[in-house]
N, C-alpha and C positions, 0 to 999 in steps of 0.2 A: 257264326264262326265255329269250325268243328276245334274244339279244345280237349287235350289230353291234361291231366292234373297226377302228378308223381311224388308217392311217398318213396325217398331215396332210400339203398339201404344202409345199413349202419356197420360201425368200424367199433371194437369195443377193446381195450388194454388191463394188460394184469392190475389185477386190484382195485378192478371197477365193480360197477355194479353188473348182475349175467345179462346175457345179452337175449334180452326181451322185447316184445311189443305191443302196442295196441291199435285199437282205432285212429284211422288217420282225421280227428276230430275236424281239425282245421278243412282239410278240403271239402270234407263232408257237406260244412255248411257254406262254404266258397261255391262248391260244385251246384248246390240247392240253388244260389242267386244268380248263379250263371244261366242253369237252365228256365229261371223265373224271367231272364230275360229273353229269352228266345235262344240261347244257343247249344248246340251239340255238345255235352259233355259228358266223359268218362274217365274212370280214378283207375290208375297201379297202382299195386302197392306194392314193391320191390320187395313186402320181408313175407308177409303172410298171404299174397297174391303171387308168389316165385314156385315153382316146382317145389313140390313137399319132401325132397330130397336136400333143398335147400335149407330148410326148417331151421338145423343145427346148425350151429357156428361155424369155420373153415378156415381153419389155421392159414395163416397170409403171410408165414413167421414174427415177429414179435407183437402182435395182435391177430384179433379172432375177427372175419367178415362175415356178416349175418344179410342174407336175401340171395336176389336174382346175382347172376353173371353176369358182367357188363352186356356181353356177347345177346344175353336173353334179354335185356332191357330193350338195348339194340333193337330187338328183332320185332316187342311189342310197340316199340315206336315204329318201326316201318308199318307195321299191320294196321295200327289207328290211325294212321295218315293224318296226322292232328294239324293245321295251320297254330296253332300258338300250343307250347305246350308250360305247366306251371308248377315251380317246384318246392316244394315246402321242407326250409331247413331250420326245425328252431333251436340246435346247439350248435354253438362255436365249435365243441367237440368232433362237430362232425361236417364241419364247412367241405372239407376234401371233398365226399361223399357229393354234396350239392353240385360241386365245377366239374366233379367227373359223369356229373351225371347230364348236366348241359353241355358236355363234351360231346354223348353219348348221342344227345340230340341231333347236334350239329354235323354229326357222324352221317347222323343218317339222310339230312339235309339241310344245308345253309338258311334254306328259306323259313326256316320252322322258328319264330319266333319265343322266346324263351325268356320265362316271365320267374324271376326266385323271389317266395316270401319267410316270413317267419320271423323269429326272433334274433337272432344274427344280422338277417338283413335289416331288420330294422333301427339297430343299431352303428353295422360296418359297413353299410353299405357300397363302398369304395372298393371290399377286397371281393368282391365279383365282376369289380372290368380290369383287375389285372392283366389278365388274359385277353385281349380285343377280341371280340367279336363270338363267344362262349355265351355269357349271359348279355341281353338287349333290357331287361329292365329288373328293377327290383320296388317291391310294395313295403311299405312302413307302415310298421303297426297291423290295425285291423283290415285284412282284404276284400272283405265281402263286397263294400261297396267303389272299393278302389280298383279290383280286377275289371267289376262289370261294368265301369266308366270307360278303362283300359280298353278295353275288348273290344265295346262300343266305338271309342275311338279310330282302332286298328281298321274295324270294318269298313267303317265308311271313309275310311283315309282322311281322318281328321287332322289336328292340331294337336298333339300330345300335351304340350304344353297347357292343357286346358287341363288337364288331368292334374290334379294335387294328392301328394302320398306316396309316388313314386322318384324313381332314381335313374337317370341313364346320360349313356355318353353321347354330346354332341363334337363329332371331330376329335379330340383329344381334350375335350373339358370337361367333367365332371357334372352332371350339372343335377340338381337335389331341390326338387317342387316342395312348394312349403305343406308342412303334415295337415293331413284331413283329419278333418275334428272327427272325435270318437261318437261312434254309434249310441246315439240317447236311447232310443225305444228298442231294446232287444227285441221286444215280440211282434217288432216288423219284417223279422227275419225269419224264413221258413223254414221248419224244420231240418235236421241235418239230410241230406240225399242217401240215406242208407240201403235204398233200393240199387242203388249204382255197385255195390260190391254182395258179395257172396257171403253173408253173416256166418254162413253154416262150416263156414273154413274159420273165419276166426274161432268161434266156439270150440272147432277140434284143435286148433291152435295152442287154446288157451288150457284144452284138457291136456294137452303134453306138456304141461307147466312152465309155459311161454308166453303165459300173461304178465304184459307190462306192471300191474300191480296185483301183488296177497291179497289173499281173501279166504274166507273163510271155507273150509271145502263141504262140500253136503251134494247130496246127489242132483246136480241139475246146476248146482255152482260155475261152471264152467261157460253157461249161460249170460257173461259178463260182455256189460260196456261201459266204459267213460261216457260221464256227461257233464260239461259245464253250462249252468244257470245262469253266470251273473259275469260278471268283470270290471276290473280295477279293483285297486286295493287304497285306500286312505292315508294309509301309517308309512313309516318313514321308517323300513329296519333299513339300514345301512346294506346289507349284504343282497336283498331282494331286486329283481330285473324284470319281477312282473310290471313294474311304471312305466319302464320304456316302450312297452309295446302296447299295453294296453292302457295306463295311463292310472290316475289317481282317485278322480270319481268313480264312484261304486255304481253300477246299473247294473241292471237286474232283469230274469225276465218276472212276470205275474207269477202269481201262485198258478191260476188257473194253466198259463201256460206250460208250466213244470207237469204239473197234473198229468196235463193230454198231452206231454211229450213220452213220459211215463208208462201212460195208457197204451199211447203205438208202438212202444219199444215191447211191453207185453204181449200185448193180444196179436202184433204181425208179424214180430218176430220172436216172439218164447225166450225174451230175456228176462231171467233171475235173479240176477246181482245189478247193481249198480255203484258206480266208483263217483259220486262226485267231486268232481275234481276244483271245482271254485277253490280261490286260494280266499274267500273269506263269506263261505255257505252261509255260516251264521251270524254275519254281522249287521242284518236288519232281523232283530229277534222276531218280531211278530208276522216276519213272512217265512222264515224259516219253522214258528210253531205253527204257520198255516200253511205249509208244507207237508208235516209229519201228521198234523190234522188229516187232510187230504187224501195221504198214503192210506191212514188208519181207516178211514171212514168209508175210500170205495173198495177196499178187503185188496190189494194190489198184491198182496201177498207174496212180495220181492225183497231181497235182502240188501243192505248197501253198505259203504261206507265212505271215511271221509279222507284218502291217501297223503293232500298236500295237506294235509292239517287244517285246523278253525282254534280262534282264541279260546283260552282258557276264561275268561274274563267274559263270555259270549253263553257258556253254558252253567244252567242252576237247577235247582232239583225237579220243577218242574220238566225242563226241558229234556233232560237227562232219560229222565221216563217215558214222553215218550218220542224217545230215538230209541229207545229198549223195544218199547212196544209196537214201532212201525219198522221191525226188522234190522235195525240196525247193527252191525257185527264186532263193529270198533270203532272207536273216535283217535283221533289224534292231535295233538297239540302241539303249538308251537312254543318252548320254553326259554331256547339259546343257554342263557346264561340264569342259573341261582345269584347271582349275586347283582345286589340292588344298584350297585353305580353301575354294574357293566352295561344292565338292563336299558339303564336310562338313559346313561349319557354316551355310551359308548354303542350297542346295536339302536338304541333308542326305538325301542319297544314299548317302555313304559310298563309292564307287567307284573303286578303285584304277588311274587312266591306263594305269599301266602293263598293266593287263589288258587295255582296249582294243587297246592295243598288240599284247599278243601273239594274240590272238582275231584282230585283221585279218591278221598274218601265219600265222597257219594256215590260214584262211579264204580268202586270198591261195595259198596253195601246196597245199589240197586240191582250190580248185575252184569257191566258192561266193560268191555274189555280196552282199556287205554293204553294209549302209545303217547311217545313226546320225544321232540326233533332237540338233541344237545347242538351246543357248537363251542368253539374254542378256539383262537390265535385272531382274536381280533385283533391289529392296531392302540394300542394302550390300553389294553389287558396284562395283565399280571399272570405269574405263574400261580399265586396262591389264590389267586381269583376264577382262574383256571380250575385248580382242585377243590376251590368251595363246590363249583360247577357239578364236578365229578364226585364228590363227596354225597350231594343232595340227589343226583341221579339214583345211585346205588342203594340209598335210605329208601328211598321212596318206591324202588323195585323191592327191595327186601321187607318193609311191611305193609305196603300197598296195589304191588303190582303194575305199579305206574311203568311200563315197558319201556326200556330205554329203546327209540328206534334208530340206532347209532349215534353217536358221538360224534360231530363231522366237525374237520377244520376249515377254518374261514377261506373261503376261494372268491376271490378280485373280479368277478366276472364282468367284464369290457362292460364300460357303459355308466355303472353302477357307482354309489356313492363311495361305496368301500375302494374300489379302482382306483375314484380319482384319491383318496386320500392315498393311497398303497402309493400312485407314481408320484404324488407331490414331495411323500417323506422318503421315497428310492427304496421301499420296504419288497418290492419283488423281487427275489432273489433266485430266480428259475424264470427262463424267458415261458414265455404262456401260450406252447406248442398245445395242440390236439390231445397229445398225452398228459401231459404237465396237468392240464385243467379237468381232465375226464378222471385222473386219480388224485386229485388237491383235497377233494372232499375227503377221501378212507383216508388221509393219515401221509401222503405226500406230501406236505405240507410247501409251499413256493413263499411262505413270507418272513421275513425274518427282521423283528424289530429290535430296539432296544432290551425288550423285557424276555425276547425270547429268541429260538431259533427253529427249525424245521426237524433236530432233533431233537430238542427238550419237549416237543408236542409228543413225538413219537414216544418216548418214555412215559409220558402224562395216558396216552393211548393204548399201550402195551397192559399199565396198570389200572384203567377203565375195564377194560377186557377179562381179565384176570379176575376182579372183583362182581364185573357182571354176571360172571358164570357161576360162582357162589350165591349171588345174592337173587339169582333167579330161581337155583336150587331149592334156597330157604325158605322163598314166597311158593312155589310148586307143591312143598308138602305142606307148608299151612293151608294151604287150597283144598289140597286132597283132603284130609284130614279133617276139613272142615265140611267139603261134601264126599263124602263116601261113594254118593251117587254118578260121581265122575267118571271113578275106573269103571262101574260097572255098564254105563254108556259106551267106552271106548272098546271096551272088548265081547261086549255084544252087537254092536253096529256091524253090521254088514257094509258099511261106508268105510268105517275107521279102518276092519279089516282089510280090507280090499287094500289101505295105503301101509299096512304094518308089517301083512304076510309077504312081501316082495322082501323086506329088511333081513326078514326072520330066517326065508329061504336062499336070500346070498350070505347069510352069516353077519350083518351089520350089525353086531350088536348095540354099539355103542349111538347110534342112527336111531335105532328100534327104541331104546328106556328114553332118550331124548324125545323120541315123538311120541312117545304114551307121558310122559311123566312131566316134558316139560314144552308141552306143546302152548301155543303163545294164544288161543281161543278158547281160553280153559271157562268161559263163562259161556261162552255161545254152546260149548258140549251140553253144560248141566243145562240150558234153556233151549238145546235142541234146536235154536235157530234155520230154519230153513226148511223143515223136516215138519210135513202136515201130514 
């Protein structure tokens, strides 16, 4: 069966995060099992596959749309004359985007069977046959092995209903096949299909600072991809939606297979960074130190880091070094909450502060540049439990550099443990629009309990802010002052140049001493990371 596979594009509202992207992971390796079974397949990607006119965002009025025209999507689906086409949506935020885009299908013909996965769907899967006859199925969970059942099925005009994992409408029923068990041996699955898209646009993509995640910049930096090793997550934080899709066992691929995933992403395609994106990298220690073993030993000489974060409680002195020595640019952590009931009984995390503690002091004195994920307006949290939060953040930037990487308030997302507690005790106080959830994280806050409201966060917020900008100040010149050898990297690099003189020449100044004085890579400068 000839299959087209579609990254939709994206809708993004004031006081979100800018409107970036990356690799369309998921299809990549959906596309690989398709064609493992014999079928025709080919990936859009509506943001970084659209006309490069397209690049920048385009005011829509009260949000900014990021990709193709519907008009241009249109016109690629008539060209690929695809019998099924599959459309990967995994935020709520951006459900619209998914229906208009199987609109778009359907535009071009009835017959075009139209397949939505992702993390939304595998959740709501009901609010894609609102609309009759727009989406015909939706996949839950992992698709790899559920599309190529599907497909299989379609071909030979089978029994749908022999298919488990999907969603669709008989007549005016609903009707929801019971979930397919999750993928045990990741390393039976092929590599992702990266030969299907045009690496060499994301790369310039990502050199227009249109990378879905930071990273550290050095000459050939721009040479980044996502890659996720492993899946599920074990732990119970309350506010996390990785379980729903992918479930709660931890699997993995092999070391070896990480290896020569690595290998081909080097040697065929000339990528340099790597984003592992696993939400728990390092939670088998001894495959994760046969990991960086690995990196170290066959000279790979690529740079990484870890964006969703890995425990604090997962890394020790050993390990620390070497993620220093196998390139690594930043770590980041998950911390939510300083304070030891919210930790436990309220995110139920279980995480010992004082671990953070010592993690940023070695982290601090090996070399390495940490980040750590705050959060706040949980459900029976407190306001002064709140500021213990905000209090420990700010200490720990001011004499350890432990990087606050925002302050985010609690957001309900469908599905999730936190939801159902928010609709049991009627604590949602903002219906849970597109917008509402796409800015709940920065400080819109949609919850409102006894202990608090959606403004008392925003004052808790206001004065996080206020404080961080001092106390990142303070850590910047103990830095300097402590290597000397920093400014004089920054202002001899012909790299660092290149990104100062643009500041200096529009008159930015206040842009310019911010990015020499308190640039957030101040370890990777003095260890020159990237730079052979």
């Amino acid at each position: 069966m000839k299959v087209l596979l579609i990254k939709h594009p994206t809708t993004h509202f004031e006081n979100t995060a800018p409107p970036v992207s990356g690799l369309p992971l998921g299809l990549l390796s959906i596309a690989a099992c398709l064609r493992a079974s014999g079928h025709e397949v080919s990936i859009y990607d509506a943001i970084v596959g659209a006309d490069q006119q397209r690049w920048n965002a385009v005011s829509t009025g009260d949000c900014l749309h990021l990709g193709a025209t519907w008009e241009e999507i249109r016109r690629i689906i008539s060209d690929a004359r695809p019998e099924l086409v599959g459309i990967s949506n995994q935020f709520t935020s951006q459900l619209e985007n998914a229906l208009l885009t199987a609109q778009a299908v359907k535009q071009v013909s009835r017959d075009i069977t139209v397949v939505v996965g992702g993390a939304h769907a595998s959740v709501m899967p009901s609010t894609f046959f609102k609309n009759p006859g727009m989406v015909d199925f939706t996949v839950t969970g992992e698709g790899e092995e559920t599309l190529v059942e599907l497909v299989d099925t379609l071909q030979r005009k089978g029994d749908v209903r022999s298919v488990s994992g999907i969603s669709y409408m008989d007549g005016t029923r609903l009707v929801t096949q019971a979930p397919r068990k999750f993928i045990a041996k990741l390393d039976g699955l092929p590599f992702p299909a990266y030969d299907l898209i045009d690496m060499s646009r994301y790369f310039e993509f990502n050199s227009r600072g249109k990378d879905g995640r930071e990273a550290y910049r050095y000459p050939g930096s721009e040479c980044s991809v996502s890659v996720i090793t492993s899946r599920g997550c074990p732990y119970n934080c309350i506010f996390c939606s990785i379980h729903l899709s992918m479930g709660k066992a931890f699997r993995a691929n092999s070391v070896e297979y990480v290896l020569e995933h690595i290998r081909l992403l080097k040697e065929r395609y000339g990528v340099r960074h790597i984003h592992f994106e696993d939400d728990n990298f390092s939670f088998d220690m001894q495959r994760f130190s046969a990991i960086l073993d690995g990196i170290i030993a066959n000279r790979f000489d690529i740079t990484w880091d870890t964006p969703n974060g890995i425990r604090a409680d997962r890394l020790d002195e050993e390990i620390i070094r070497k993620c220093r020595d196998s390139g690594c640019t930043y770590l980041r952590i998950g911390v939510e909450s300083a304070n030891e009931y919210v930790s436990r009984h309220i995110v139920r995390k279980h995480l010992d502060v004082d671990t953070v503690v010592n993690v940023s002091k070695l982290c601090s004195r090996i070399g390495i540049d940490l980040e750590a994920f705050y959060m706040i307006g949980l459900p029976g949290e407190t306001v002064p439990q709140m500021k213990e939060t905000v209090d420990f953040a700010i200490r720990q930037e001011r004499t350890l550099g432990l990087t606050p990487y925002g302050l985010f308030t609690a957001t309900p997302l469908i599905g999730t443990e936190l939801y159902k507690i928010c609709v049991e005790h009627g604590y949602i106080s903002s219906e849970l629009t597109a917008a509402n959830i796409a800015t709940a994280t920065q400080g819109e806050g949609v919850l409102s309990t006894e202990e608090f409201s959606p403004g008392m966060l925003k004052v808790l917020l206001h004065d996080f802010h206020r404080r961080h900008l001092t106390a990142r100040i303070v850590y910047s010149l103990r830095f300097i002052l402590s290597h000397p050898s920093y400014l004089w990297y920054r202002l001899t690099s012909t790299c660092y140049l290149s990104q100062l003189l643009p500041l200096l020449k529009t008159g930015k100044v206040r842009e310019l001493v911010s990015e020499l004085l308190l640039y957030r890579y101040k370890n990777c400068v003095v260890r020159k990371v990237g730079f052979r």
